[in-house]
C-alpha positions in Angstrom: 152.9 64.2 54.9 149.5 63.0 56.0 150.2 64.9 59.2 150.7 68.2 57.8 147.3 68.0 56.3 146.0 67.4 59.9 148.2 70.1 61.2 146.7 72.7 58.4 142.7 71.4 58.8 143.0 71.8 62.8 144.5 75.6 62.0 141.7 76.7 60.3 139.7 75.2 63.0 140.9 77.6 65.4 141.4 80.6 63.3 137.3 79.9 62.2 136.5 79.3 66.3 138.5 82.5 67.0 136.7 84.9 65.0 133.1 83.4 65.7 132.0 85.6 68.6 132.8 88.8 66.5 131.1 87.8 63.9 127.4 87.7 63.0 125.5 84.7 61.0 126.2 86.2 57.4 130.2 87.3 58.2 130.4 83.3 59.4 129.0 82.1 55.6 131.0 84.5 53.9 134.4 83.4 55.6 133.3 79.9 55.5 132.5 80.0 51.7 136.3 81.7 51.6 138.2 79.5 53.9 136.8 76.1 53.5 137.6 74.6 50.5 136.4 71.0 51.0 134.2 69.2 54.0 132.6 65.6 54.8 129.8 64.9 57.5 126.5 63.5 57.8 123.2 64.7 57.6 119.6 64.2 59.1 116.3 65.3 57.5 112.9 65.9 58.1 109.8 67.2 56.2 107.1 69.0 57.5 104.2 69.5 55.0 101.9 72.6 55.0 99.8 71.2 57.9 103.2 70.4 60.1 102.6 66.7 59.6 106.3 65.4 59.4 107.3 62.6 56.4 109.5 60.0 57.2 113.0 61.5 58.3 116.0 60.9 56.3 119.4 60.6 57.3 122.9 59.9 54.9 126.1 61.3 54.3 127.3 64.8 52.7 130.6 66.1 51.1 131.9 68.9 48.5 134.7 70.6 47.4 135.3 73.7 46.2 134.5 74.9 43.0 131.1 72.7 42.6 131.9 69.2 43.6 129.5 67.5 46.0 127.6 64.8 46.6 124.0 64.0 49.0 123.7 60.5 49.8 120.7 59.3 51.5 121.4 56.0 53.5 118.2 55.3 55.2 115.2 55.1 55.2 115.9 54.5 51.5 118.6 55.3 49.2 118.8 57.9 46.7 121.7 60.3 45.7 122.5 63.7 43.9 126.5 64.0 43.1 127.7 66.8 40.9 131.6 66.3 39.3 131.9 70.3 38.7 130.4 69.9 35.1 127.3 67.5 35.5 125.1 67.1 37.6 123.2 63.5 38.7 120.4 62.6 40.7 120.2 58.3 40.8 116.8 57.4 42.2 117.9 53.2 42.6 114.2 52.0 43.4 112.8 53.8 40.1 116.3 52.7 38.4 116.3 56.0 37.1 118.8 58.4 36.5 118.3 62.7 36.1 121.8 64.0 34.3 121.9 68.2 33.6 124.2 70.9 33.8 125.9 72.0 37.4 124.8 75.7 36.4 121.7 75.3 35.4 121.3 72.8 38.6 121.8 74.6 41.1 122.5 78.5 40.1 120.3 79.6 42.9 119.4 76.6 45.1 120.5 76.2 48.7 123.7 73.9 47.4 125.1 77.0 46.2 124.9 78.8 49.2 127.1 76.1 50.9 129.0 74.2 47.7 129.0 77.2 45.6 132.0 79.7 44.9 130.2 82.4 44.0 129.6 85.9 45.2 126.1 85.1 47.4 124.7 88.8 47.4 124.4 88.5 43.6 121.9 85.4 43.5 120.6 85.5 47.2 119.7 88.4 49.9 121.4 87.8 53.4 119.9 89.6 55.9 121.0 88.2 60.1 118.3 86.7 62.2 118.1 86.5 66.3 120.0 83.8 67.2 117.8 81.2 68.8 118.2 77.3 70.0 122.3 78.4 70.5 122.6 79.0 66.8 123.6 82.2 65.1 121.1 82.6 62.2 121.1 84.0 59.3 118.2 84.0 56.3 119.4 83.8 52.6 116.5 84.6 50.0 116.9 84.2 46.6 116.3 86.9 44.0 115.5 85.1 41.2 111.7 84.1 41.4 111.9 80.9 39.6 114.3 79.5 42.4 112.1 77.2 43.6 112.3 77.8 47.4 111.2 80.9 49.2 114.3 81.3 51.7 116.8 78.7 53.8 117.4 80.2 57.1 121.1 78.7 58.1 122.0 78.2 61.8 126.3 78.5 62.7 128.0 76.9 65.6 131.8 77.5 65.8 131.9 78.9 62.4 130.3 76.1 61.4 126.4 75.6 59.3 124.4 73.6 61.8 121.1 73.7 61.0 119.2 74.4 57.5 115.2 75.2 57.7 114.0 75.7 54.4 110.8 76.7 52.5 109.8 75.8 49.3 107.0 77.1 46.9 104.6 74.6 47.9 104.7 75.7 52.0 106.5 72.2 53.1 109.5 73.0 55.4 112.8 70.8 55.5 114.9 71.1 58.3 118.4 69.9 57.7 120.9 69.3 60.6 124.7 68.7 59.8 126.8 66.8 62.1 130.7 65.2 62.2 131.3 67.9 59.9 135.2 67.5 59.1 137.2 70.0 57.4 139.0 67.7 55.1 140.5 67.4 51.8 137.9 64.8 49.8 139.4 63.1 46.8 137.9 63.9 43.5 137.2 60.3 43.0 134.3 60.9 45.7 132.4 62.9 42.8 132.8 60.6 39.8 129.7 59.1 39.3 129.1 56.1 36.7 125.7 55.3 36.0 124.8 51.7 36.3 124.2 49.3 33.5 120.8 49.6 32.7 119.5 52.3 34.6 116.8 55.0 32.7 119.1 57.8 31.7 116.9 61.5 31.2 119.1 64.2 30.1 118.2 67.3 30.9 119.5 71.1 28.8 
């Protein structure tokens, strides 16, 4: 049955592809919050603080499925991971041996996972407004209405009816850039989001 799946995934492909050109930045994130259910891929990052000075960049693998399962996994240059299972969510830092554990909602109600992972209606936490499309991106710039959010706005690049590109800016001035790639409209097993901690790690539970 393994090929139907492929047969389903490379359907939505080109009904996604097909509507692209009609369709401006926020129409491609609303349909791909609708349509896509679940997605793996990797990611790079990079850092710029308020002086544009750029921190090491990072670069690991992504996944999530719909309603609030994903997981962040930075590879390299060090390791360090934020999964959520739909109820909890986790953030294992392995060089502090530390673990954070808190609520999915409270987590990430109005950060930029919810814009992508989320299920939500977006125009009730975030304002989407379309921006000119630039570096062969159609862009669009989400900013939150809640002031305690944490981040001022995440503008989100679409290729193909696909997010590209992430540039966000947080309350301090530093900008993260975010690029996507391989992403593969797959179904991911839910086994990807259980998350044990290890023996021994520093467990801080937050409400």
């Amino acid at each position: 049955m393994k090929w139907l799946a492929k047969v389903g995934v490379l359907a939505l492909s080109l009904t996604l592809s097909s509507v692209v050109y009609a369709q401006s930045a926020t129409q491609q994130l609303q349909r791909f919050v609708q349509d896509v259910s679940s997605a793996a891929g990797q990611f790079s990052q990079t850092t710029l603080d308020t002086q544009g000075q750029a921190r090491p960049a990072q670069t690991g693998e992504f996944a999530f499925k719909r309603p609030g399962k994903f997981k962040w996994s930075v590879l390299k240059p060090y390791e360090q991971l934020v999964v959520s299972d739909g109820s909890q969510l986790y953030q294992y830092d392995p060089d502090l041996n530390q673990l954070t554990q808190r609520g999915v909602d409270q987590a990430i109600g109005t950060s930029p996972a919810a814009i992508l992972f989320g299920s939500g209606q977006l125009d009730e936490s975030f304002d989407l407004v379309d921006q000119p499309d630039a570096d062969g991106l159609t862009w669009l710039r989400a900013t939150p209405k809640s002031s305690d959010a944490g981040f001022s706005y995440v503008d989100i690049g679409f290729k193909d009816a696909l997010p590209a590109k992430l540039v966000l800016l947080d309350g301090f001035g530093q900008k993260t850039i975010i690029e996507l790639q391989q992403l593969s409209l797959t179904d991911v097993s839910d086994a990807v989001f259980s998350f044990t901690a290890p023996e021994g790690v520093d467990v801080v539970r937050l409400p």
